[in-house]
Structure formats: C-alpha cells, structure tokens
VOPAGU-2260 file (C-alpha; in pm, 1 decimal, decimal comma):
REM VOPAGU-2260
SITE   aa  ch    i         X         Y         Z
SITE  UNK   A    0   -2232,4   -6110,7   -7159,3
SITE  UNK   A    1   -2612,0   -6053,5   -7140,4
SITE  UNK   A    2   -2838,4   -5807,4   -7292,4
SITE  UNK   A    3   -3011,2   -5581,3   -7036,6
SITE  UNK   A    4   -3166,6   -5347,4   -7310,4
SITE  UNK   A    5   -3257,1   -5445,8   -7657,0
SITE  UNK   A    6   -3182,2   -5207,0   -7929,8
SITE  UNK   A    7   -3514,4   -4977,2   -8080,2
SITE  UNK   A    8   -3668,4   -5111,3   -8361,4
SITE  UNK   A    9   -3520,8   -5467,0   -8311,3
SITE  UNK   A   10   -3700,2   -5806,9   -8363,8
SITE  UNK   A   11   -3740,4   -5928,5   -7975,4
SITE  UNK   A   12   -3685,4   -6280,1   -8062,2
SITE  UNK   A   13   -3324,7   -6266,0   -8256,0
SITE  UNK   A   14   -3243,7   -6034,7   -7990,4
SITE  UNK   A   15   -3345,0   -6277,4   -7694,0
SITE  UNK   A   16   -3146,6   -6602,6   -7900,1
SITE  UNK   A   17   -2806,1   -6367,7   -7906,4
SITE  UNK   A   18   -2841,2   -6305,9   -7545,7
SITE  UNK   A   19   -2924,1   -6669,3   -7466,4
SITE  UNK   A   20   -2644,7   -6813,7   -7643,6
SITE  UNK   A   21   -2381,2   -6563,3   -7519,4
SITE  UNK   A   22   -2498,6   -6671,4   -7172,2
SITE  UNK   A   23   -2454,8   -7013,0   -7249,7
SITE  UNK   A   24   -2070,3   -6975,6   -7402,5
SITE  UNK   A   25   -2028,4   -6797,5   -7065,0
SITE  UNK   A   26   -2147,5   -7083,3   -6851,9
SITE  UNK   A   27   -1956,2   -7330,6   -7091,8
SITE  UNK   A   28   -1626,7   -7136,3   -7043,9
SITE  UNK   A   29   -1665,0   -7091,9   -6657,8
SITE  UNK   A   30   -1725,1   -7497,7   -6644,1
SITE  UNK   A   31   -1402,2   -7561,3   -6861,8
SITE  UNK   A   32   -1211,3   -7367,8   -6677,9
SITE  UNK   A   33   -1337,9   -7474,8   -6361,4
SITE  UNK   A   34   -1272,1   -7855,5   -6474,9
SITE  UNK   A   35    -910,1   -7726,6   -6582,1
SITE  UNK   A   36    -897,5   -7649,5   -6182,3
SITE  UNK   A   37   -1012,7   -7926,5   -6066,3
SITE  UNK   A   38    -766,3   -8156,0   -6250,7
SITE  UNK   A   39    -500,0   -7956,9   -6183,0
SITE  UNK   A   40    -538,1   -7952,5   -5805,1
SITE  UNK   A   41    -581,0   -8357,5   -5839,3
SITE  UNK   A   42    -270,8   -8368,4   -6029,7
SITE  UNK   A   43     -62,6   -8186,3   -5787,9
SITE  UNK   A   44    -216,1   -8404,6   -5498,6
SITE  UNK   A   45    -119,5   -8726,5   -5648,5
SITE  UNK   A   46     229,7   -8604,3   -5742,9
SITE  UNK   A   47     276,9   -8521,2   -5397,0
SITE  UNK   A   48     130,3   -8802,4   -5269,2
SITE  UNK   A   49     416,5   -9121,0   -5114,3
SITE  UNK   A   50     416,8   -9450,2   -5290,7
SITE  UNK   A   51     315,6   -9745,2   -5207,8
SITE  UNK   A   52     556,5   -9984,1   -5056,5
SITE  UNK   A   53     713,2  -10307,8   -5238,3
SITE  UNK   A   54     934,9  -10505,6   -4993,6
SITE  UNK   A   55    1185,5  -10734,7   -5195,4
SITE  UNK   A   56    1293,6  -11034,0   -4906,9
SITE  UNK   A   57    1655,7  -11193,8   -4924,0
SITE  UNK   A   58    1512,0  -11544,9   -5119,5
SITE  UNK   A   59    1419,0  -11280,2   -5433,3
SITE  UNK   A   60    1044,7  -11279,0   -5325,8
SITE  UNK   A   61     811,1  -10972,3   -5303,6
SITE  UNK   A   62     544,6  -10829,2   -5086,7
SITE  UNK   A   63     353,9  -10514,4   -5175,0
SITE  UNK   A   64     223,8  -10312,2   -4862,2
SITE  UNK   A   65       0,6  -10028,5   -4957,0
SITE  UNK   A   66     173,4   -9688,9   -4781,7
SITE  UNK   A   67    -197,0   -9661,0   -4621,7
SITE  UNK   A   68    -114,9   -9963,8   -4354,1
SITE  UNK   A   69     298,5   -9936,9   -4374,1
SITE  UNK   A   70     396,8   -9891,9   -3988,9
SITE  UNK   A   71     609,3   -9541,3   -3829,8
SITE  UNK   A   72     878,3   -9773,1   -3820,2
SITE  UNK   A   73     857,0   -9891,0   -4156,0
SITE  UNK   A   74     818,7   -9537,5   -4288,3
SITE  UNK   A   75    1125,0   -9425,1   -4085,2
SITE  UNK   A   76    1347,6   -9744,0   -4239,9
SITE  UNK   A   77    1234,8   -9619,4   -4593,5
SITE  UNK   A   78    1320,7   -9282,6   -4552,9
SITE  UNK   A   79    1676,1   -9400,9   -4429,0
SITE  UNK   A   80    1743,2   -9606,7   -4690,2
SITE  UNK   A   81    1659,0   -9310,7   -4958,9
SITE  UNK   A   82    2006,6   -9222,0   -4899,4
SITE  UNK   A   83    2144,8   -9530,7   -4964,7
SITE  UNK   A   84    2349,2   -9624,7   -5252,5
SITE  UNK   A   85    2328,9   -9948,5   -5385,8
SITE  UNK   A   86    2577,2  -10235,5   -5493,3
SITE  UNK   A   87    2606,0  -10142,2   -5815,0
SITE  UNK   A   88    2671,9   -9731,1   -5694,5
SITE  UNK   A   89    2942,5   -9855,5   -5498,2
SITE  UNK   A   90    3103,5  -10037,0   -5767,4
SITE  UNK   A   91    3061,2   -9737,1   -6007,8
SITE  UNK   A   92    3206,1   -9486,9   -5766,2
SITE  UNK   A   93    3492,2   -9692,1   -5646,9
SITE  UNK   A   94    3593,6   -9758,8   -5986,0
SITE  UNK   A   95    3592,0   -9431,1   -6088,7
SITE  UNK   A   96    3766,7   -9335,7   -5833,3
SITE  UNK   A   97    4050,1   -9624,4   -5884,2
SITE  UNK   A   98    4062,3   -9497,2   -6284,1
SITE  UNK   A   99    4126,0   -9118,5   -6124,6
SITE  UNK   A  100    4362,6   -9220,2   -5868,9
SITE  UNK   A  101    4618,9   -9482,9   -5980,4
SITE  UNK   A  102    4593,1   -9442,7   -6390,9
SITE  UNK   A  103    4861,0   -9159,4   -6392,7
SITE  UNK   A  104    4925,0   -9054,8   -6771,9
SITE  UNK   A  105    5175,1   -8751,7   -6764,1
SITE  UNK   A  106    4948,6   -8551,0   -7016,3
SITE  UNK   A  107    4618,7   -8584,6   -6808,0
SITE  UNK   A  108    4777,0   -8586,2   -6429,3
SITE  UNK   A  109    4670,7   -8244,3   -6328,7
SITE  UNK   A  110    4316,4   -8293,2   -6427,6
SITE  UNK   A  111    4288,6   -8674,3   -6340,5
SITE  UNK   A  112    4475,5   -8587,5   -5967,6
SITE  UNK   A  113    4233,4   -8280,7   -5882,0
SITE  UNK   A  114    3875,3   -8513,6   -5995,8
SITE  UNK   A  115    4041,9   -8794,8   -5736,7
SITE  UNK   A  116    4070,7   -8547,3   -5466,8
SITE  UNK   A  117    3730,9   -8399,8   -5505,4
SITE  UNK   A  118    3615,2   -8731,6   -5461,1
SITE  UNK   A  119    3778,0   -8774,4   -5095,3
SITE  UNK   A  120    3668,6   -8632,0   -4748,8
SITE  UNK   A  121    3821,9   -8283,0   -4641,0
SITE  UNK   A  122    4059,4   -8449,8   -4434,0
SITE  UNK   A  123    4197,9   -8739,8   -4670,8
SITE  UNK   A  124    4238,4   -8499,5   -4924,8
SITE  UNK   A  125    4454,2   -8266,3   -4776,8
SITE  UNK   A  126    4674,6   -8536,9   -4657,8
SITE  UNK   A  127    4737,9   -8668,6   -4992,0
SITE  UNK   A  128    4771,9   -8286,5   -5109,3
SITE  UNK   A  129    4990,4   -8234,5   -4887,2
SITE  UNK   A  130    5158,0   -8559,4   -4941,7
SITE  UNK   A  131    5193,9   -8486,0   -5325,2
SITE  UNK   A  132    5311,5   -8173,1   -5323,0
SITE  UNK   A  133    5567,9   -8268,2   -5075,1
SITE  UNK   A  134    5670,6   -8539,6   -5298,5
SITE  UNK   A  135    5654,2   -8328,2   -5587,3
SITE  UNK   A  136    5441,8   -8583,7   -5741,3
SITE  UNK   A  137    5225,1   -8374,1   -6039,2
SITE  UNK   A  138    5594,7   -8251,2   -6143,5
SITE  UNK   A  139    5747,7   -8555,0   -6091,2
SITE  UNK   A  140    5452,4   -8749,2   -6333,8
SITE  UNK   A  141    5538,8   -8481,4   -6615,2
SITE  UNK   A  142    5849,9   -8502,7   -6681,1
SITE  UNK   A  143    5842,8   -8858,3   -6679,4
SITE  UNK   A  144    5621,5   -8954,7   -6963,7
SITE  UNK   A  145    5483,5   -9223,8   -6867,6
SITE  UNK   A  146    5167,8   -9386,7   -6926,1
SITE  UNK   A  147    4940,2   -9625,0   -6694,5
SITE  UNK   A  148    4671,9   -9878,1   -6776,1
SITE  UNK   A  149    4478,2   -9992,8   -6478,5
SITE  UNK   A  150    4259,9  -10301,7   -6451,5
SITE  UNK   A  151    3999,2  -10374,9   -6219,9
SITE  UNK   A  152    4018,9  -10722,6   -6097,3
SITE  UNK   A  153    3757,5  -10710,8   -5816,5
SITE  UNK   A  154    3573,3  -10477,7   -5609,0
SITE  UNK   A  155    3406,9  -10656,9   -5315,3
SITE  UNK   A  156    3204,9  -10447,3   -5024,7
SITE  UNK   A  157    3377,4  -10616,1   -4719,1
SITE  UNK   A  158    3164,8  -10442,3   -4440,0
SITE  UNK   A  159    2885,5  -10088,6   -4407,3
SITE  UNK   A  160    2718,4   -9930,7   -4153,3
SITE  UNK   A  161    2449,4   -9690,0   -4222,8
SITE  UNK   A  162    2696,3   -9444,2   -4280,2
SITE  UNK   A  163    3048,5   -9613,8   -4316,6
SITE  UNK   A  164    3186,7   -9872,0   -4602,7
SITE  UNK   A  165    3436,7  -10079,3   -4636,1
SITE  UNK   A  166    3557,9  -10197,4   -4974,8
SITE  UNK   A  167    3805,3  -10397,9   -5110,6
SITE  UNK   A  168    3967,3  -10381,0   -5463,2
SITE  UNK   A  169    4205,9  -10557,8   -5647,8
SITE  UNK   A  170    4386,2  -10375,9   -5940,3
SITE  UNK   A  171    4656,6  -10479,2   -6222,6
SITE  UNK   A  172    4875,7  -10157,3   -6352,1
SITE  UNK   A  173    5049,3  -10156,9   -6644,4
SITE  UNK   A  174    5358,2   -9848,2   -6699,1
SITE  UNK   A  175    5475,4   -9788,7   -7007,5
SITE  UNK   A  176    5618,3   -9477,3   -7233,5
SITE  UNK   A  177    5400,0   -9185,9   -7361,4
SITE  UNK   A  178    5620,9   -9142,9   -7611,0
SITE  UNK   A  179    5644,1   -9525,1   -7756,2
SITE  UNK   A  180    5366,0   -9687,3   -7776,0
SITE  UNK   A  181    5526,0  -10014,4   -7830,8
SITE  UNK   A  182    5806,1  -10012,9   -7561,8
SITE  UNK   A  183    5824,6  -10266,9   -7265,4
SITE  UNK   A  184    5585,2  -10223,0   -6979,9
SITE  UNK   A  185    5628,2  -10240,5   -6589,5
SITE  UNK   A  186    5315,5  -10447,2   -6435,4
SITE  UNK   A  187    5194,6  -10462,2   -6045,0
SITE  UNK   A  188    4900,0  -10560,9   -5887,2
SITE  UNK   A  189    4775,3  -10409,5   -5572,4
SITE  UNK   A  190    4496,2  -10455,3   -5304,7
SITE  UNK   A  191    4334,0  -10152,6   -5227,9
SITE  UNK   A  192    4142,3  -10077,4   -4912,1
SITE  UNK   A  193    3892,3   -9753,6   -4887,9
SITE  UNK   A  194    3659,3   -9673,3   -4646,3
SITE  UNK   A  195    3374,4   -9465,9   -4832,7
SITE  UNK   A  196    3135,9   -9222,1   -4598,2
SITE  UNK   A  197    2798,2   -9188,0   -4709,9
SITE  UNK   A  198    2681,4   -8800,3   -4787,2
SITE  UNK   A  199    2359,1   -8623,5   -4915,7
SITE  UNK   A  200    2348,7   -8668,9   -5280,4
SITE  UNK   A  201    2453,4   -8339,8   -5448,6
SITE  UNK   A  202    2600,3   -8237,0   -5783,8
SITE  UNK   A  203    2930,1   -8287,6   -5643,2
SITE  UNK   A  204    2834,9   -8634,9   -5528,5
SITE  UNK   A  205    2589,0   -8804,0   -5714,5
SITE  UNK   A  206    2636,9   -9112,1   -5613,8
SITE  UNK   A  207    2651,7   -9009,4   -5240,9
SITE  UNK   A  208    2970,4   -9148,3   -5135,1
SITE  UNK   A  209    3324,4   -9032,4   -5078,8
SITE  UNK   A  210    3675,0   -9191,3   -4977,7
SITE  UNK   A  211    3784,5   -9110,2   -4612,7
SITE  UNK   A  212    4041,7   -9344,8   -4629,4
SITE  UNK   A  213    4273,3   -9529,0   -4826,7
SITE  UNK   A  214    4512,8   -9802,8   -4801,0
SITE  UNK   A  215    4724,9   -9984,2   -5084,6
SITE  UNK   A  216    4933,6  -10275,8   -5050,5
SITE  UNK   A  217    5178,4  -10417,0   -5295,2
SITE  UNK   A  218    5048,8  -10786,9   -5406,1
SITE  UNK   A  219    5350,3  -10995,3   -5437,5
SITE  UNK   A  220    5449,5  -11141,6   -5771,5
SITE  UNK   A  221    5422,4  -11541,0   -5789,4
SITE  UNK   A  222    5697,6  -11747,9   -5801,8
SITE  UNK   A  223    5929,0  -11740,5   -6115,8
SITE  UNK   A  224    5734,7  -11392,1   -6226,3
SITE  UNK   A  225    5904,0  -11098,8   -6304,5
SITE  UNK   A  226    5927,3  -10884,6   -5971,6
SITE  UNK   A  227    5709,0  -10562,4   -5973,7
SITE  UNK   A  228    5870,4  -10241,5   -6019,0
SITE  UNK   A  229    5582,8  -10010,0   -6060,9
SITE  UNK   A  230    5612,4   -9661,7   -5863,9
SITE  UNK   A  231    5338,7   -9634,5   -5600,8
SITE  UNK   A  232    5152,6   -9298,8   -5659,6
C-alpha cells in the first residue's frame, strides 16, 4: 500500500524507495492473479469445448474432420452413437449375464439369481420371478447341492437396431456335487437367444444394456454321446 504522509524527521528518499517498491509488489500481485484468471477461464473453455471428429470407414481407414466443418447431421449421428455400446460391451454384458443366470451353485443362488434379474427389463424379470418362485426354484437349488460350471462357446450379435439387439450364445454346462468334488458330472449344451434393449448408462447399467427377452433351447447330443440330463433353470 502507498505512503500518503512520510513520517517527521525521516530521510525523504528511503521513505520514497519503501513506497515505490510496495507499489510495485502490489502491481506484481494484481498481474499474477489476474494471469491465474485468465488461464483458468481458458481452461474451463477448452474442457468444455467438443472434439474433433475421427471417422474410422469399414476397410480400417481413417478420416479426421475438424468439429469446426462436421455437418448438423453428422453432429446428430455422433451424439446418437454416444449411447452406443460396442462389440466388445455386448460380449462383456451378455456373458456376465450367462455366468449369473445358468451357473447355479446351491451356496451362491440367492445372490447370483437376484444380480441376473437386476440385469433384465421390468417385465422379463418379473416373469422369471414369478416363474421361480412358482417353481420353487431358489429352494429347490439348496437343498440340492449341486454345483454348475458354464462355458461360453460363442456369443455372436445376430441383428440391432438403434435401440434393440439380438444375440446369440452358445453355452456348455457342467452339474456336479457341492459336496464331492470328484463325483461324476451331468453335461448339456444350449443355444441361448436374448434380445438386449439399449438404456442410458447409469450405475445400475454401465454398460447400457439389459435382457428383455430370453430364449434357451436344448442342443441335442451327437450321435453315440451320452444324452443330456441337465435341469433347465
């Protein structure tokens, strides 16, 4: 801050340098701080500020289009697509969702059972709630000790919309005894068909999908194997 009055009986000139250097800390601080603005505000802009655009064409090749000269209907497309899940989302998910679903262990049913059904649409999951509880199925599971291992041969995205998909999977179970780790095993393979609905992407469904419908078929045994006597679920 500067001097207006000098003290009595002071020496002008050490007075004068005091006053001109705490001026000039003054000025130095109000530029910092202003620069400390200013790059802030810049910051902010180019955090907000849309990406440019890099279109990747079937053959593997890719264009960049700055966002500047990217077309309404371009823009529109992109923002679409933001909700999107890719191929390898839809293999995760379905997976998942296979391992939840058909790999009953007695010990871990209840848990295992509920994640599945939080992963279907309101009204698949009441069905198979409904279904399960008419069938007694959770009980049913405990008391019989059993244990599954369940492959996944194949997952293969038959047809989408923007909103629908279709996907196909091929598993391989394998029933045994919880309480003998060693004892003979029951083994089917089934085709499973699930139509998965794309949904905002929310801590419930991070990869923004889930089943509204499912469909499993038996896959018969070949010739000379041992017929399948797996329980379906």
């Amino acid at each position: 801050m500067g001097l207006k009055v000098l003290p009595p009986g002071s020496p002008p000139a050490i007075w004068m340098a005091f006053a001109r250097q705490a001026a000039w800390r003054e000025w130095v601080i109000a530029a910092l701080l202003a620069l400390n603005g200013l790059t802030i505000v810049a910051a902010v802009r180019v955090a907000r500020k849309d990406p440019d655009v890099v279109l990747v064409a079937p053959d593997g090749k890719s264009s960049y289009v700055p966002r500047a000269v990217a077309n309404d209907a371009l823009l529109r497309f992109l923002a679409e697509q933001k909700q999107q899940p890719s191929d390898v989302t839809v293999v995760h998910f379905t997976r998942e969702f296979l391992q939840l679903a058909l790999a009953i262990n007695s010990s871990t049913i209840e848990a295992a059972w509920g994640d599945a059904l939080a992963l279907m649409g309101s009204q698949l999951r009441e069905r198979f709630s409904a279904a399960a509880a008419g069938q007694k199925l959770l009980e049913t599971y405990r008391l019989a000790k059993v244990r599954t291992m369940l492959s996944v041969d194949s997952i293969e995205l038959v047809d989408h919309t923007s909103s629908l998909l279709h996907v196909r999977a091929v598993v391989t179970r394998k029933k045994g005894s919880l309480l003998a780790e060693n004892a003979p095993t029951d083994e089917d393979r089934l085709a499973v068909e699930l139509v998965e609905r794309v949904v905002p992407r929310t801590s419930a469904r991070p990869d923004g999908l889930e089943v509204v419908e499912m469909r499993i078929t038996p896959i018969a045994a070949a010739s000379g194997a041992a017929p399948s006597s797996g329980t379906q679920p």
